[in-house]
VOPAGU-2260 file (C-alpha; in pm, 1 decimal, decimal comma):
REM VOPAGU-2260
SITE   aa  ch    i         X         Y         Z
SITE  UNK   A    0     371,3    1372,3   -1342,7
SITE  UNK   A    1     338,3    1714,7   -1183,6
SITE  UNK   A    2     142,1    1696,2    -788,7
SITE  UNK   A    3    -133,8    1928,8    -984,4
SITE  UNK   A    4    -185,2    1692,8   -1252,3
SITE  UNK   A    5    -204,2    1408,0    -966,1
SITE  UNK   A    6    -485,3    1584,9    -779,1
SITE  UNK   A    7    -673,5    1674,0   -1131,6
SITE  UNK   A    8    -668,1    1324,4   -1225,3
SITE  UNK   A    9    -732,1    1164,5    -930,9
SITE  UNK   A   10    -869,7    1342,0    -631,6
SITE  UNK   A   11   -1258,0    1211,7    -732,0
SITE  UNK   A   12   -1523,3    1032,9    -532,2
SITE  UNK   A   13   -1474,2     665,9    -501,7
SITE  UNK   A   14   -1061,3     724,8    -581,5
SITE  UNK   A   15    -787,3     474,7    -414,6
SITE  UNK   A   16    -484,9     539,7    -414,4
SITE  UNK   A   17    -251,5     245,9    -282,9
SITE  UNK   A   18      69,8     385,0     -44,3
SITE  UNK   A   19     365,5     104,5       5,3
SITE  UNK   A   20     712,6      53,7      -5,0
SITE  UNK   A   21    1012,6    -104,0     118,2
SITE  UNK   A   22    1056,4    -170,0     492,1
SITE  UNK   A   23    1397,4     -45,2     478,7
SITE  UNK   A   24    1383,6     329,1     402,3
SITE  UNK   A   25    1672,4     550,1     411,8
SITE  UNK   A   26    1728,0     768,1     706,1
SITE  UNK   A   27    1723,5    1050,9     516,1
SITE  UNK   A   28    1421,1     981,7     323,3
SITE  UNK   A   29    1177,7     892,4     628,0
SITE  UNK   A   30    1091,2    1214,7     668,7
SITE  UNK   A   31     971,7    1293,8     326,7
SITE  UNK   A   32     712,8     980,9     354,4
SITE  UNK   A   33     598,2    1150,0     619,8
SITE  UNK   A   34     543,4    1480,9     447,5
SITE  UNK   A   35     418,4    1314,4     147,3
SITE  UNK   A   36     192,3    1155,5     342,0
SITE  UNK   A   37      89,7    1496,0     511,6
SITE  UNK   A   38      47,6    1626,4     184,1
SITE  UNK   A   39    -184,0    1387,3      57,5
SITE  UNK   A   40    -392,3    1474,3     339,5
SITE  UNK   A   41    -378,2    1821,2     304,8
SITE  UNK   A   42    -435,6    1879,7     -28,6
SITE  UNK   A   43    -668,8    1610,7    -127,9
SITE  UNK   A   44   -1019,5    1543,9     -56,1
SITE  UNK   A   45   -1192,9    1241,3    -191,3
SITE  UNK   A   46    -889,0     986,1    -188,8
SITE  UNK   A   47    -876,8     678,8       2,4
SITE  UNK   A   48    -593,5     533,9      96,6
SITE  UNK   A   49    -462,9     187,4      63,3
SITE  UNK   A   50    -193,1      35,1     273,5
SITE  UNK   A   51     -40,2    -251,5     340,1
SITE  UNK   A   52      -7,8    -235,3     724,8
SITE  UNK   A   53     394,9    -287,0     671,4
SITE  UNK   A   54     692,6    -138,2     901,5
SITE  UNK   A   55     889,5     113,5     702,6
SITE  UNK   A   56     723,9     291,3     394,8
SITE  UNK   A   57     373,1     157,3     459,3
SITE  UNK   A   58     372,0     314,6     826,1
SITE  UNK   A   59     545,0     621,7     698,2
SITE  UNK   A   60     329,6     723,5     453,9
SITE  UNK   A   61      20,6     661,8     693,6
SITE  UNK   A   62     176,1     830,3     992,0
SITE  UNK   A   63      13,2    1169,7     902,4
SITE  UNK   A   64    -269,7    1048,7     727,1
SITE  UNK   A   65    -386,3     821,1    1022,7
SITE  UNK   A   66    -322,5    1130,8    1289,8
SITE  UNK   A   67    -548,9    1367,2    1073,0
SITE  UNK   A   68    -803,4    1157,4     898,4
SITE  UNK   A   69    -781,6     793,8     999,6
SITE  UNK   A   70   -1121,0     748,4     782,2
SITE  UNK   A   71    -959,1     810,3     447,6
SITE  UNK   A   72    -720,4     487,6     541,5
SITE  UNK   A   73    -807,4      95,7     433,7
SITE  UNK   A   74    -529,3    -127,5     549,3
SITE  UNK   A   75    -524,9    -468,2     396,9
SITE  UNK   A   76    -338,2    -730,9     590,7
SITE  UNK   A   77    -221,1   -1077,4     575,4
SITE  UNK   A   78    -424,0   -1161,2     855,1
SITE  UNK   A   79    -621,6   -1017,5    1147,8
SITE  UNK   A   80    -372,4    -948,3    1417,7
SITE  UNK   A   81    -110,8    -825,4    1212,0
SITE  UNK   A   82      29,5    -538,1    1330,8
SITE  UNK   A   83    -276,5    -473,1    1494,9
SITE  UNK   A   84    -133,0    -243,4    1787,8
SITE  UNK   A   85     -13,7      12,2    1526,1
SITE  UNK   A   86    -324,8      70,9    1397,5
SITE  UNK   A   87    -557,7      66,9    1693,2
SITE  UNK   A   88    -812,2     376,1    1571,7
SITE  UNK   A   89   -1136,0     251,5    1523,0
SITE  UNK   A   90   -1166,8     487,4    1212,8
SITE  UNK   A   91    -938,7     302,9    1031,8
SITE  UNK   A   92   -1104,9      31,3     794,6
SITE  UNK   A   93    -963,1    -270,4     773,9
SITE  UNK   A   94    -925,7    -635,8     622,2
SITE  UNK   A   95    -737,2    -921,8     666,9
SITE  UNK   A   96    -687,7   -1177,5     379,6
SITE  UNK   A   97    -780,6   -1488,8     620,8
SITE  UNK   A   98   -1142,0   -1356,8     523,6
SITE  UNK   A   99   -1132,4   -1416,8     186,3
SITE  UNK   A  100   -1339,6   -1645,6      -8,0
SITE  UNK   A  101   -1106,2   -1738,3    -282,1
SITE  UNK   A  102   -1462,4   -1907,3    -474,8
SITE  UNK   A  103   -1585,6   -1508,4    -495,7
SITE  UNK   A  104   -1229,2   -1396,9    -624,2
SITE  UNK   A  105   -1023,5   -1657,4    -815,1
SITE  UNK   A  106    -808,5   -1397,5    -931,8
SITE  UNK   A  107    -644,2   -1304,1    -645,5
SITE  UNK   A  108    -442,6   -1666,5    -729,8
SITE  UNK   A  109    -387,7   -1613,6   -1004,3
SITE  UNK   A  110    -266,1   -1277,2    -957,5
SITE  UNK   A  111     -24,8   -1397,9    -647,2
SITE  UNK   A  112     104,7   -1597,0    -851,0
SITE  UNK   A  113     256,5   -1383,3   -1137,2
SITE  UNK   A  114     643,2   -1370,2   -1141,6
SITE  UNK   A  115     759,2   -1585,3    -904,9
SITE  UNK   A  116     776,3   -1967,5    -788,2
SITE  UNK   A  117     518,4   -2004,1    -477,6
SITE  UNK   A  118     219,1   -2161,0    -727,4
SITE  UNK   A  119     198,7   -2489,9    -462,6
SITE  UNK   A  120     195,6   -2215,8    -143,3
SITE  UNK   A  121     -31,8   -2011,1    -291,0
SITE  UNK   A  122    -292,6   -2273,0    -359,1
SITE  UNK   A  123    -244,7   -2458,4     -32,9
SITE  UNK   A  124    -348,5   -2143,9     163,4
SITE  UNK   A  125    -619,0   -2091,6     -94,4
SITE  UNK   A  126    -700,1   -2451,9      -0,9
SITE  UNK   A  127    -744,0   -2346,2     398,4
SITE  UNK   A  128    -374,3   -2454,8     516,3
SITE  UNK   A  129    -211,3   -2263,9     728,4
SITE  UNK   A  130     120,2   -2286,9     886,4
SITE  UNK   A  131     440,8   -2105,9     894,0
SITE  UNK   A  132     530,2   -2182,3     549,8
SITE  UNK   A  133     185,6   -2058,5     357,7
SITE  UNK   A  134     217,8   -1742,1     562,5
SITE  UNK   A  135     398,8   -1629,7     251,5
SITE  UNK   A  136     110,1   -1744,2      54,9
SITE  UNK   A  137     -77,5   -1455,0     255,7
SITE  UNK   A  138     163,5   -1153,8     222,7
SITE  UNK   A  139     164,2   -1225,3    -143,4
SITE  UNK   A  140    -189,5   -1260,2    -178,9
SITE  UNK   A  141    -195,6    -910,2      49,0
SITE  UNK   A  142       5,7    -792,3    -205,7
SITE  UNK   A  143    -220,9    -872,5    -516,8
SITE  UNK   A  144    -555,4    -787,4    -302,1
SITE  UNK   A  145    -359,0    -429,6    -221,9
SITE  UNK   A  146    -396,5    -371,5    -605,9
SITE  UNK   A  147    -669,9    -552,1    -806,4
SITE  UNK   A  148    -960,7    -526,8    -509,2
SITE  UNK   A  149   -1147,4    -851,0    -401,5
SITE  UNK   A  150   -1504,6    -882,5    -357,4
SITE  UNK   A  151   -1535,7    -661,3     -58,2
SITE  UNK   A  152   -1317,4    -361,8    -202,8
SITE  UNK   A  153   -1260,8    -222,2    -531,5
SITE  UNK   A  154    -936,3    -197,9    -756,7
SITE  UNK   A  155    -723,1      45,6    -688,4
SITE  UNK   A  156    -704,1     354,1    -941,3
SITE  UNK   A  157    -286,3     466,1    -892,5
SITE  UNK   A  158     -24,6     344,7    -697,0
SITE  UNK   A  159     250,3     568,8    -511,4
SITE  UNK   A  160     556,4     348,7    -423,5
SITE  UNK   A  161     896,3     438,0    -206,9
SITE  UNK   A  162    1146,5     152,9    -391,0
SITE  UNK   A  163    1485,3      34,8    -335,1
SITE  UNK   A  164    1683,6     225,2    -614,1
SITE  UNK   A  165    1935,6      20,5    -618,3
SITE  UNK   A  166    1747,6    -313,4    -664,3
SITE  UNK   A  167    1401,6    -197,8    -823,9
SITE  UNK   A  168    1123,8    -430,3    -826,7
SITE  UNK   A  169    1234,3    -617,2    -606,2
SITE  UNK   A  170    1063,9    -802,7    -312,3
SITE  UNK   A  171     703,8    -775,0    -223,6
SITE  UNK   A  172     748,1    -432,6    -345,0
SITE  UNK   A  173     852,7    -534,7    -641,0
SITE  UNK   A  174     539,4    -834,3    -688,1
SITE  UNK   A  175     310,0    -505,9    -606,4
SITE  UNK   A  176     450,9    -324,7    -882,0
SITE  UNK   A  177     462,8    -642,2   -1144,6
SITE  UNK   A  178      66,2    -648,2   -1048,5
SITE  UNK   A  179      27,9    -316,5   -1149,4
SITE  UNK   A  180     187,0    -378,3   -1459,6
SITE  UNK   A  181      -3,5    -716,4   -1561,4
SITE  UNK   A  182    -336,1    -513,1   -1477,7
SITE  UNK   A  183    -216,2    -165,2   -1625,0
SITE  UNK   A  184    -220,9      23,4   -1308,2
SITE  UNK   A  185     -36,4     342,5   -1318,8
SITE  UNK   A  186     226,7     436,4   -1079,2
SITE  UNK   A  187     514,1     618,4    -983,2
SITE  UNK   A  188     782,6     583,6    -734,4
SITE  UNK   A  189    1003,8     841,9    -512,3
SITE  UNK   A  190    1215,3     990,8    -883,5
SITE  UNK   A  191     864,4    1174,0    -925,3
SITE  UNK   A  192     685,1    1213,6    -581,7
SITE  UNK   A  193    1029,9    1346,8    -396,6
SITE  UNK   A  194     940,9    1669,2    -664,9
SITE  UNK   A  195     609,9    1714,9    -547,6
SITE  UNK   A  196     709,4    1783,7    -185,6
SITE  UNK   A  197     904,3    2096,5    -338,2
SITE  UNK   A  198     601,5    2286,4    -498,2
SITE  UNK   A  199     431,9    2291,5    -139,1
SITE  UNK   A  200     635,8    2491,0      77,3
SITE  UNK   A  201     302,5    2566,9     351,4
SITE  UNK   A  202     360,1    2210,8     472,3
SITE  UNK   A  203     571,5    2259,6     779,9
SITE  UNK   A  204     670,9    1892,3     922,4
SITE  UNK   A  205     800,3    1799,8    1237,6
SITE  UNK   A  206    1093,6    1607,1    1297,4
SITE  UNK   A  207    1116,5    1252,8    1349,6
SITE  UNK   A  208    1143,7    1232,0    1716,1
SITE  UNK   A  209    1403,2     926,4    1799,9
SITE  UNK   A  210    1290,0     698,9    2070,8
């Protein structure tokens, strides 16, 4: 997919596009998360974005996007104080899945649940436990919600992912991506969006400063 083909088919009112990844980027990727990010912003103007709220890709991608438009950004999170320091603007929307009511959207289960072995976690948070074992329950359920919407947000309409090459699909990443595949969600990963960032040469980024 070419970056004009991207904005033709989805820069429209109402559009989300979901931003995640791996926590462990490459050093000598981060910065092109950021530009992406930057990008996005730039070039684009009736996207929302969708994000995760997670260290590493998730905050990349953002970084810009939060800076220049924080309004465009919906983070979902597994609950309410996650994070919540990074993300302090009050232009930022945001939700936490300790406020869903899993009677409104039964398919968030079932959708957590796809691929992998947590069925009895998943159901016991659904079922109001919480502890530090159906934490898990909630990042996958984050996960799921990120993708297929709930009752207080809609789907999402494309996916942009930064994955682990070397072990794709992998992870909570990786249960992201298997969502989008069960629900026929278009995406792409960095073999794709690493081209885009060559075709606009105006976007001047600043170095990662090292603290």
């Amino acid at each position: 997919m070419k970056f004009q083909t991207f904005l033709d088919t989805y820069d429209f009112p109402g559009s989300v596009i979901l931003l995640e990844g791996k926590r462990d980027v490459l050093a000598v990727d981060q910065e092109k998360l950021i530009q992406l990010g930057q990008v996005l912003v730039k070039y684009t103007r009736y996207i929302r974005f969708r994000s995760g709220n997670a260290a590493g890709a998730d905050e990349l991608f953002c970084q810009k996007i939060v800076e220049e438009q924080a309004e465009r950004v919906k983070m979902i999170t597994p609950y309410s104080t996650h994070r919540k320091k990074n993300y302090a603007s009050e232009s930022i929307t945001k939700y936490s899945i300790d406020e869903v009511d899993f009677a409104k959207d039964p398919g968030l289960i079932y959708g957590s649940k796809l691929g992998n072995n947590n069925d009895k976690l998943i159901d016991s948070y659904a079922a109001g436990t919480r502890n530090r074992n159906t934490i898990k329950a909630a990042y996958l359920i984050r996960d799921t919600a990120k993708v297929l919407g709930a009752s207080e947000f809609k789907k999402a309409n494309f996916a942009i992912f930064y994955d682990d090459l070397k072990k794709p699909k992998s992870g909570g990443t990786g249960h992201t991506m298997k969502v989008c595949d069960e629900n026929g969600l278009s995406y792409i990963n960095q073999t794709i969006w690493f081209d885009w960032l060559n075709f606009v040469p105006e976007v001047k980024l600043k170095r990662i400063h090292k603290h």
